[in-house]
PyMOL Python script that loads the backbone (N, CA, C, O; Angstrom):
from pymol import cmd

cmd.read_pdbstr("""\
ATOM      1  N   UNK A   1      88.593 -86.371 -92.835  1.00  0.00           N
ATOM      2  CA  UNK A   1      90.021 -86.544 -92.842  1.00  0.00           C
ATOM      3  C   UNK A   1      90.388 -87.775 -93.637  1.00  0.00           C
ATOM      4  O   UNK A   1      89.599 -88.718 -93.699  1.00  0.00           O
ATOM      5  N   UNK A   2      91.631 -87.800 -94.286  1.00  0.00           N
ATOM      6  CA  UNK A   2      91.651 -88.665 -95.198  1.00  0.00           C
ATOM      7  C   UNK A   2      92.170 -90.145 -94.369  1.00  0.00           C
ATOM      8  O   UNK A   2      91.722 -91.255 -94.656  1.00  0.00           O
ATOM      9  N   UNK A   3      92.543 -90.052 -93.982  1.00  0.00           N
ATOM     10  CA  UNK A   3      92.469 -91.259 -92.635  1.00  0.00           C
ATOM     11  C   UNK A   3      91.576 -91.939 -92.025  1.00  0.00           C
ATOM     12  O   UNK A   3      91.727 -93.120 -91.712  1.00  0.00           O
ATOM     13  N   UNK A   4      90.458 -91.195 -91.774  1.00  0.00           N
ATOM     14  CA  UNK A   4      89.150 -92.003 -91.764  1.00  0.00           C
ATOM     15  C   UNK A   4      88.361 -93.309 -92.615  1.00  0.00           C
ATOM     16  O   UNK A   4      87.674 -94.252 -92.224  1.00  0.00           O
ATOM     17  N   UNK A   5      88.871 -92.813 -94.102  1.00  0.00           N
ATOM     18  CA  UNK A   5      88.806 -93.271 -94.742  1.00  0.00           C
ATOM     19  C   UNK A   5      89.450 -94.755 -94.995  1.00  0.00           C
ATOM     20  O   UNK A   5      89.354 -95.561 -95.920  1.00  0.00           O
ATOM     21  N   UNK A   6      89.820 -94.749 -94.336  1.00  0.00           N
ATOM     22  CA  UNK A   6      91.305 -96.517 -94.284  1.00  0.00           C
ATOM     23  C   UNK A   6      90.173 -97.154 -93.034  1.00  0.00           C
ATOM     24  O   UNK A   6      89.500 -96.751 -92.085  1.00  0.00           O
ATOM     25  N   UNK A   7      90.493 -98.388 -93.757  1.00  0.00           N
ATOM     26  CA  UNK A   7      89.755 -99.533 -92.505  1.00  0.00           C
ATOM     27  C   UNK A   7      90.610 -99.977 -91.446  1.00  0.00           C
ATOM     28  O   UNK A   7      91.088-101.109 -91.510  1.00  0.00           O
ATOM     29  N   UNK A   8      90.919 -99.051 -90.258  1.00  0.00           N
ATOM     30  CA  UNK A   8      91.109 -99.277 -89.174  1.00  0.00           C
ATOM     31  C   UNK A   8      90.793 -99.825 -88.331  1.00  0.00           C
ATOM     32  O   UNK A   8      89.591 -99.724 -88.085  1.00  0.00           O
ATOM     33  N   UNK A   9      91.579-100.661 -87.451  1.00  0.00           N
ATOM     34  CA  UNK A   9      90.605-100.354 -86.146  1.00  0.00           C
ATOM     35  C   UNK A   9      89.965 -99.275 -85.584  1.00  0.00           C
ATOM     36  O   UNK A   9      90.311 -98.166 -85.993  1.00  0.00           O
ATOM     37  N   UNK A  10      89.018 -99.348 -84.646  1.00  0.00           N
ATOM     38  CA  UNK A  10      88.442 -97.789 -84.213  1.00  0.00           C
ATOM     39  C   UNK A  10      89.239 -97.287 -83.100  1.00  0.00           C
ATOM     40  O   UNK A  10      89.052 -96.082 -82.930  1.00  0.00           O
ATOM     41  N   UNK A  11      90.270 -97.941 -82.087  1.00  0.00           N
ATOM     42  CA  UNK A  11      91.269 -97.640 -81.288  1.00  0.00           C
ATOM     43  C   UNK A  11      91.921 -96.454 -82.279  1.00  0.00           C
ATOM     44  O   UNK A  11      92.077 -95.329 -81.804  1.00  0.00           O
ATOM     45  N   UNK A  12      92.284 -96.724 -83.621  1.00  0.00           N
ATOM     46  CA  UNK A  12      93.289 -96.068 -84.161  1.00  0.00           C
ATOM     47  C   UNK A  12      92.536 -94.934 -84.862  1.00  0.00           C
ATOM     48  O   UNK A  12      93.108 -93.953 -85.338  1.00  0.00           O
ATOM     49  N   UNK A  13      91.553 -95.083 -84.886  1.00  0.00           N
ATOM     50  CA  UNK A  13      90.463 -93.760 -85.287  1.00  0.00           C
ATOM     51  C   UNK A  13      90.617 -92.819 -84.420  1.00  0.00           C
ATOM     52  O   UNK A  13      91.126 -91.705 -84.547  1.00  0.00           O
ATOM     53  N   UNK A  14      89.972 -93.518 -83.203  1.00  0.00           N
ATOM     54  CA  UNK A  14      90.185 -92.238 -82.002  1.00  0.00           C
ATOM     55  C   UNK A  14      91.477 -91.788 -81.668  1.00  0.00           C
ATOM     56  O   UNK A  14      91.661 -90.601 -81.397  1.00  0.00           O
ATOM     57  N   UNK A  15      92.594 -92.798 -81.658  1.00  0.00           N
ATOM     58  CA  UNK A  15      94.199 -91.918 -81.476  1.00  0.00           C
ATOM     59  C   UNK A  15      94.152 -90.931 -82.814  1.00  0.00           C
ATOM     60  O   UNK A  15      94.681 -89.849 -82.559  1.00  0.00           O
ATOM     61  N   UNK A  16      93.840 -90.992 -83.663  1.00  0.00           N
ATOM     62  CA  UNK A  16      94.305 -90.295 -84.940  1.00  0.00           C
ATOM     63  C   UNK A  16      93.361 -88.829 -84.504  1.00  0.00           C
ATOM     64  O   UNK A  16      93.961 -87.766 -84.664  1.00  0.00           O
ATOM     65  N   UNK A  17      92.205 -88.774 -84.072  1.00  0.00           N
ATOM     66  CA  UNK A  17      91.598 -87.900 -83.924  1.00  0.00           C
ATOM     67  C   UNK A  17      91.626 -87.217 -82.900  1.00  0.00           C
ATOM     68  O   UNK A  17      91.114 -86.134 -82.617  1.00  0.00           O
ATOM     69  N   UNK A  18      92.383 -88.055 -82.246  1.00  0.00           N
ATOM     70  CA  UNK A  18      92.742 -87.155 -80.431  1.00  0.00           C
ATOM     71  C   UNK A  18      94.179 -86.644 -80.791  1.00  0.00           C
ATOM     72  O   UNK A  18      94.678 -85.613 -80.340  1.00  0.00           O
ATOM     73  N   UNK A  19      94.597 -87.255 -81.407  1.00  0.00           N
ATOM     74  CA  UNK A  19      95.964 -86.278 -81.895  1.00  0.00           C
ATOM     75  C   UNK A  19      95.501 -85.125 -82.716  1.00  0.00           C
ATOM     76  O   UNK A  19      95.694 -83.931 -82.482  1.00  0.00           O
ATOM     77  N   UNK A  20      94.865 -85.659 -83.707  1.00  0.00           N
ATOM     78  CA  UNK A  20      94.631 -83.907 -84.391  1.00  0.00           C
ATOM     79  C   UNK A  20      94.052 -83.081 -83.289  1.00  0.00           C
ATOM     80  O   UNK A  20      94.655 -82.077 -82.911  1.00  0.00           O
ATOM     81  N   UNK A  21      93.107 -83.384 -82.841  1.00  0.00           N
ATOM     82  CA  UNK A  21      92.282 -82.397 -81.916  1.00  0.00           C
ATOM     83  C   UNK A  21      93.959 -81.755 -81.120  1.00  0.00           C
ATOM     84  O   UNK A  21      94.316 -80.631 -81.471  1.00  0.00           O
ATOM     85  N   UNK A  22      94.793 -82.482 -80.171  1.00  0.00           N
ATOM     86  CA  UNK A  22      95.636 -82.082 -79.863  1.00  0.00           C
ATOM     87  C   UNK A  22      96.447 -80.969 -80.390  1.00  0.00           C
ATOM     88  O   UNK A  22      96.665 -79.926 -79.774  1.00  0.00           O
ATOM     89  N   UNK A  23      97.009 -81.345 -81.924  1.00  0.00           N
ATOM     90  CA  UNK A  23      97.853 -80.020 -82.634  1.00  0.00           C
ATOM     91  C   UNK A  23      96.987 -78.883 -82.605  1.00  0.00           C
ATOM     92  O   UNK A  23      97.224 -77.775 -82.122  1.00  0.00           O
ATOM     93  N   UNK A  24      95.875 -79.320 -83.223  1.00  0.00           N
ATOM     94  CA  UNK A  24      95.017 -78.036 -83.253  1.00  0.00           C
ATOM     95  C   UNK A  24      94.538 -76.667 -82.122  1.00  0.00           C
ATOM     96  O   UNK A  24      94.175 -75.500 -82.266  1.00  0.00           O
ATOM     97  N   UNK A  25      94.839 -77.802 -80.725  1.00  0.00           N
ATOM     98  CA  UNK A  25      94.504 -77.310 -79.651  1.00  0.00           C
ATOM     99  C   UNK A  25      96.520 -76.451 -79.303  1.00  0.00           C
ATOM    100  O   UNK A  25      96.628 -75.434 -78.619  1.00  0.00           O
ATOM    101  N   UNK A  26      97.372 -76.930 -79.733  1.00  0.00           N
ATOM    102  CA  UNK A  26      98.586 -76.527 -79.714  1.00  0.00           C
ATOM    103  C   UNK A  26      98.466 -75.579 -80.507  1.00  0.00           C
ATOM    104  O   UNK A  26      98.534 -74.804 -79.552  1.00  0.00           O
ATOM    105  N   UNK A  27      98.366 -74.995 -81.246  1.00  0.00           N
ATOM    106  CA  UNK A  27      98.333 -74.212 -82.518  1.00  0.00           C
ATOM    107  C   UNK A  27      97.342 -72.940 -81.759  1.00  0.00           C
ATOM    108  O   UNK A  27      97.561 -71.728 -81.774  1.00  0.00           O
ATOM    109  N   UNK A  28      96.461 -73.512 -81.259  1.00  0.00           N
ATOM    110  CA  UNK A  28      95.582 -72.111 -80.825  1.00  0.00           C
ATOM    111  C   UNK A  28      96.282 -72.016 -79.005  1.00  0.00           C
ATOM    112  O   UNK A  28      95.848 -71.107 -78.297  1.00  0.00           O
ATOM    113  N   UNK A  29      97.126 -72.810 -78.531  1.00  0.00           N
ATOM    114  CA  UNK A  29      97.787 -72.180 -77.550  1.00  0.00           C
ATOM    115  C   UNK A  29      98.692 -71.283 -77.822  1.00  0.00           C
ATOM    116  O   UNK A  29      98.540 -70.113 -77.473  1.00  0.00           O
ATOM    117  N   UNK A  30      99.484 -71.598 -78.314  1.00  0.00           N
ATOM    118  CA  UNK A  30     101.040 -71.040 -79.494  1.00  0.00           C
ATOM    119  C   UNK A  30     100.256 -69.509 -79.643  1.00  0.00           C
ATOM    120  O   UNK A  30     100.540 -68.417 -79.150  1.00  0.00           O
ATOM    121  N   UNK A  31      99.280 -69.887 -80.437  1.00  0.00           N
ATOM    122  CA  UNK A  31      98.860 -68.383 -80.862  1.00  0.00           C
ATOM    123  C   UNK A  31      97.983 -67.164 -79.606  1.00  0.00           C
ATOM    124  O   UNK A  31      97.605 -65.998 -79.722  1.00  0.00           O
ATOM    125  N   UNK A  32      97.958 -67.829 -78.848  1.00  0.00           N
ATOM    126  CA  UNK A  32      96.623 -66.934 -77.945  1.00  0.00           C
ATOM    127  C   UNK A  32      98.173 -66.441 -76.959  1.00  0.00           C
ATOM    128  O   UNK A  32      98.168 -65.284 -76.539  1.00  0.00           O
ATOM    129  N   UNK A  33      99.422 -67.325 -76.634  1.00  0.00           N
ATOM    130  CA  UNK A  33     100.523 -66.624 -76.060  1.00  0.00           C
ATOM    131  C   UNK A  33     101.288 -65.719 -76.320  1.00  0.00           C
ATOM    132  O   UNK A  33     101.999 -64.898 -75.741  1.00  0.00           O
ATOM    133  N   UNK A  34     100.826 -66.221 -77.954  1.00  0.00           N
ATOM    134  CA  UNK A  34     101.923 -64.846 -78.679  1.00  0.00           C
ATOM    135  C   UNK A  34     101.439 -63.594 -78.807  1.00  0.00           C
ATOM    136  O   UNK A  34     102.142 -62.612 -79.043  1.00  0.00           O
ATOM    137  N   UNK A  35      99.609 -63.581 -78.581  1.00  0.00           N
ATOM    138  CA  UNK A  35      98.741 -62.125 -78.994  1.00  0.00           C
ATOM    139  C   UNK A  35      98.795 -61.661 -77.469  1.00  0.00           C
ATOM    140  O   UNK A  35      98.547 -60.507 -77.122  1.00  0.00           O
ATOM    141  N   UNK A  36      99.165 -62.741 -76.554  1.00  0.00           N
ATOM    142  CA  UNK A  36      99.561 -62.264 -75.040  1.00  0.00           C
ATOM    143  C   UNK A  36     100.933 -61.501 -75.290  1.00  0.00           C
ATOM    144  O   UNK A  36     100.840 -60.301 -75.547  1.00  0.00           O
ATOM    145  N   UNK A  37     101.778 -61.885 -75.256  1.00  0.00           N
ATOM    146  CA  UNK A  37     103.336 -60.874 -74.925  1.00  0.00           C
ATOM    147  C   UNK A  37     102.978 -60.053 -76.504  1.00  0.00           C
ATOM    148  O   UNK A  37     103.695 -59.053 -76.480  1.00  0.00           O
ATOM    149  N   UNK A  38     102.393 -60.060 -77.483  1.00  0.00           N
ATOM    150  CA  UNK A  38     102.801 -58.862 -78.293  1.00  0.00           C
ATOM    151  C   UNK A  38     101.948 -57.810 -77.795  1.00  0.00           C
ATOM    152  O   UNK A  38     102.118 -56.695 -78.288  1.00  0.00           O
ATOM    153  N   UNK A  39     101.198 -57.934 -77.048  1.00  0.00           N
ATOM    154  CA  UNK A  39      99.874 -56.856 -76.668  1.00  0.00           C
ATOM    155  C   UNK A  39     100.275 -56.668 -74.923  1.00  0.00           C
ATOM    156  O   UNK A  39      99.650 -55.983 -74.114  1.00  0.00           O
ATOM    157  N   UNK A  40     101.286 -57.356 -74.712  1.00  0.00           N
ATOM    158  CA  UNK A  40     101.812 -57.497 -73.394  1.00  0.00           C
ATOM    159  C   UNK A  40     100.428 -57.277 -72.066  1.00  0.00           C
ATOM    160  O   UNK A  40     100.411 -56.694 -70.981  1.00  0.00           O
ATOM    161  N   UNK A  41      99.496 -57.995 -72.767  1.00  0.00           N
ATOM    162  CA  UNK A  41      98.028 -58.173 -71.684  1.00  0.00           C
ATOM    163  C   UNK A  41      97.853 -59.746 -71.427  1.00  0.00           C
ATOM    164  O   UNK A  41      97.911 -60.805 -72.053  1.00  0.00           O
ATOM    165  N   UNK A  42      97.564 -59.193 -69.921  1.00  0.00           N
ATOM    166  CA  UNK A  42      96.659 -60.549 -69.185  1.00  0.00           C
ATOM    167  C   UNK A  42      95.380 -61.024 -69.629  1.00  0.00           C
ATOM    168  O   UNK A  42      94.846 -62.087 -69.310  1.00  0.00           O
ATOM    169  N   UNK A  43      94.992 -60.236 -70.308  1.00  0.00           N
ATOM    170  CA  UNK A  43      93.369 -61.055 -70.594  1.00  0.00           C
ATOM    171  C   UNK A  43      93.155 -62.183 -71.249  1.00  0.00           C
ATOM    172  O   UNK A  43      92.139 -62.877 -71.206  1.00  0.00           O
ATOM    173  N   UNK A  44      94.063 -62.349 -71.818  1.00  0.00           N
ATOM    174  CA  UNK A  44      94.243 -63.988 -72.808  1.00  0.00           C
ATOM    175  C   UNK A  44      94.081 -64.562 -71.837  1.00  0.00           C
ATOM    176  O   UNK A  44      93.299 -65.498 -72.005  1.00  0.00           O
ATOM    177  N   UNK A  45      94.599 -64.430 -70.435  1.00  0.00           N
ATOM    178  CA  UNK A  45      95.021 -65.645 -69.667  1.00  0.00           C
ATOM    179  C   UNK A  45      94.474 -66.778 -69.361  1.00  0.00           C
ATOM    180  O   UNK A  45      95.044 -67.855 -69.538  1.00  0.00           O
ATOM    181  N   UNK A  46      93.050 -66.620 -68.761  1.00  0.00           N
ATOM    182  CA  UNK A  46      91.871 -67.444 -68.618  1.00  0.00           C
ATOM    183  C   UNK A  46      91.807 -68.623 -70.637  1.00  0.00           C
ATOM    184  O   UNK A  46      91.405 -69.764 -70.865  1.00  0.00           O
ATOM    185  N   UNK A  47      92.173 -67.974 -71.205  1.00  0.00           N
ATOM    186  CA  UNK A  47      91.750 -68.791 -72.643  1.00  0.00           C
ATOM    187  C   UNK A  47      92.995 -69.614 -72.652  1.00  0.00           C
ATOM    188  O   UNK A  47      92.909 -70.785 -73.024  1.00  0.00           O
ATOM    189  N   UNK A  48      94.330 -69.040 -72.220  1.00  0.00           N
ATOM    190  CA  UNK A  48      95.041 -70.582 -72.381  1.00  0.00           C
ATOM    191  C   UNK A  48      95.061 -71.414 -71.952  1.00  0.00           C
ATOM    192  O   UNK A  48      95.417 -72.539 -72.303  1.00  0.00           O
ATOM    193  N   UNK A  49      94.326 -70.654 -70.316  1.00  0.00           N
ATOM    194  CA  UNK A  49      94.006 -71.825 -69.244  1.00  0.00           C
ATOM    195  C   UNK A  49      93.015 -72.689 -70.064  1.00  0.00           C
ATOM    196  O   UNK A  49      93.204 -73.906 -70.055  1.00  0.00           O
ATOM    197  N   UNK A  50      92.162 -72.274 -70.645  1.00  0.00           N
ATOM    198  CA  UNK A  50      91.423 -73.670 -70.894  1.00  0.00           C
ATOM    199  C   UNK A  50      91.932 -74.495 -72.194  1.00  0.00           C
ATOM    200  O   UNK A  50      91.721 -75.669 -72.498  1.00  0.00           O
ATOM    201  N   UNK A  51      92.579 -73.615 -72.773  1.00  0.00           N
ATOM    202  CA  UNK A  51      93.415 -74.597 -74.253  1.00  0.00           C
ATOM    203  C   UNK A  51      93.867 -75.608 -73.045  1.00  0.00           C
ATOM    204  O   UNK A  51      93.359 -76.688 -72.745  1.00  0.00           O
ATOM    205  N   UNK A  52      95.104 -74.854 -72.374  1.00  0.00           N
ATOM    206  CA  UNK A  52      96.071 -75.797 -71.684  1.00  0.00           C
ATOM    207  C   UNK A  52      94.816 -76.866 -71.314  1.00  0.00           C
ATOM    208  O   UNK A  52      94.659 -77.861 -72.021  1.00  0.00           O
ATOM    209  N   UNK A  53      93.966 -76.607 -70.204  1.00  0.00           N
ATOM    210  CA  UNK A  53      93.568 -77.843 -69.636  1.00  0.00           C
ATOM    211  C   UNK A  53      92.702 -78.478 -70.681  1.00  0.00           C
ATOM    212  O   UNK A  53      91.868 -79.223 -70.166  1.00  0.00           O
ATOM    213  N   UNK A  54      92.637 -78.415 -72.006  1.00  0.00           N
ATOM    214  CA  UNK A  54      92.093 -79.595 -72.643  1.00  0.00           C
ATOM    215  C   UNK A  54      93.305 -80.217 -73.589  1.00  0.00           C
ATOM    216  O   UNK A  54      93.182 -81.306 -74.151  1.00  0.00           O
ATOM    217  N   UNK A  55      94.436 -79.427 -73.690  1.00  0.00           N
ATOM    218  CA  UNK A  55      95.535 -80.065 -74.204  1.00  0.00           C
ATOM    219  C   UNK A  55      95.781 -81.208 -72.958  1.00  0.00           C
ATOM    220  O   UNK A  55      96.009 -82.383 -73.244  1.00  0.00           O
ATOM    221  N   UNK A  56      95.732 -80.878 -71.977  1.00  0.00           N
ATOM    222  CA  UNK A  56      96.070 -82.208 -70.842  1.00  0.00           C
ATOM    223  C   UNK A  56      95.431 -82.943 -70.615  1.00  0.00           C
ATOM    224  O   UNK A  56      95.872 -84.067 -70.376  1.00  0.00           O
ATOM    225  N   UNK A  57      94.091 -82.678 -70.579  1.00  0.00           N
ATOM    226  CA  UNK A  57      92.851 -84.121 -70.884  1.00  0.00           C
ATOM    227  C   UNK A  57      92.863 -85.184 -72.020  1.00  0.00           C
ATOM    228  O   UNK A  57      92.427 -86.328 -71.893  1.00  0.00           O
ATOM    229  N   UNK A  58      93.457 -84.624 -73.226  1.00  0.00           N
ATOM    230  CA  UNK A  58      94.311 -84.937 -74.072  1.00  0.00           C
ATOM    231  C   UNK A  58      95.214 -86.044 -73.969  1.00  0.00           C
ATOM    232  O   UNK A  58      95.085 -87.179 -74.427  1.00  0.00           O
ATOM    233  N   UNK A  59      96.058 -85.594 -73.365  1.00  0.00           N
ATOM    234  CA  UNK A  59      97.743 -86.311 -73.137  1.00  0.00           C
ATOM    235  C   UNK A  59      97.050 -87.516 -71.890  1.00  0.00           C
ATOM    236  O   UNK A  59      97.223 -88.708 -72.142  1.00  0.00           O
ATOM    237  N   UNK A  60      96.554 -87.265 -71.040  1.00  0.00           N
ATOM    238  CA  UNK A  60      95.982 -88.282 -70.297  1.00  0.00           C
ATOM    239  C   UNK A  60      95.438 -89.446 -70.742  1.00  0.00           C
ATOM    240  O   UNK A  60      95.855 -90.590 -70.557  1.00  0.00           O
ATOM    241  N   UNK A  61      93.901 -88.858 -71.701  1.00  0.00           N
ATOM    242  CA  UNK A  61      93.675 -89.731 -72.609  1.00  0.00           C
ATOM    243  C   UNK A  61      95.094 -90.790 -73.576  1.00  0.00           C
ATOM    244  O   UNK A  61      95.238 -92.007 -73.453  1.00  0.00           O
ATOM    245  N   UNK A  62      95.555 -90.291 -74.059  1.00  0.00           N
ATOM    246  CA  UNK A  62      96.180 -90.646 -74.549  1.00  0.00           C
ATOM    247  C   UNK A  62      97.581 -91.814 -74.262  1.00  0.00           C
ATOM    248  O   UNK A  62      98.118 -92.763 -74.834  1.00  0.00           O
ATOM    249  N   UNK A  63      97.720 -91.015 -72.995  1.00  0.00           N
ATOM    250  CA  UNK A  63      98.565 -92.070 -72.166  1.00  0.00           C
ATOM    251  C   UNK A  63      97.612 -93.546 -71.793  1.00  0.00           C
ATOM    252  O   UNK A  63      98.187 -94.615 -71.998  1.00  0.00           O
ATOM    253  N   UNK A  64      96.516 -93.574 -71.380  1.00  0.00           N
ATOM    254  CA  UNK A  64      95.955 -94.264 -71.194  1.00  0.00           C
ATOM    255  C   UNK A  64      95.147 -95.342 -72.174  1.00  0.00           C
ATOM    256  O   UNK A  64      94.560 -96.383 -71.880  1.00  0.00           O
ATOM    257  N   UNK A  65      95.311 -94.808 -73.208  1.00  0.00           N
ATOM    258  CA  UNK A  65      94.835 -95.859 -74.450  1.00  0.00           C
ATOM    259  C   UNK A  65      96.215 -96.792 -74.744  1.00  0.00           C
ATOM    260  O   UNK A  65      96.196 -97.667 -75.609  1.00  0.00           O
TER     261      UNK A  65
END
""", "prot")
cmd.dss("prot")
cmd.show_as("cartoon", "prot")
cmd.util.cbc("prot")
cmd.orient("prot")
């Protein structure tokens, strides 16, 4: 990532990278809800559960730095 690349602190390494990990983890929630209501099936369900709960391990982290 081109951000890595800059002499940071490493605090600001890991926010930069816990945020991407975050969108990315948003992006595949967004999408696993929408192949839920267009296919109008439960089986996704268990997979957002775990997007969701690492999007919130996430935000925790994050609050806490």
């Amino acid at each position: 990532y081109e951000v890595e690349k800059y002499n940071l602190p490493p605090f600001i390494h890991r926010r930069n990278r816990l945020l991407f990990d975050y969108c990315n983890l948003r992006i595949e929630s967004y999408n696993l809800i929408y192949k839920a209501i267009e296919n109008d099936n439960d089986s996704l369900k268990s997979q957002i559960t775990d997007v969701t709960n690492k999007i919130n391990k996430i935000v925790s982290e994050l609050k806490t730095k």
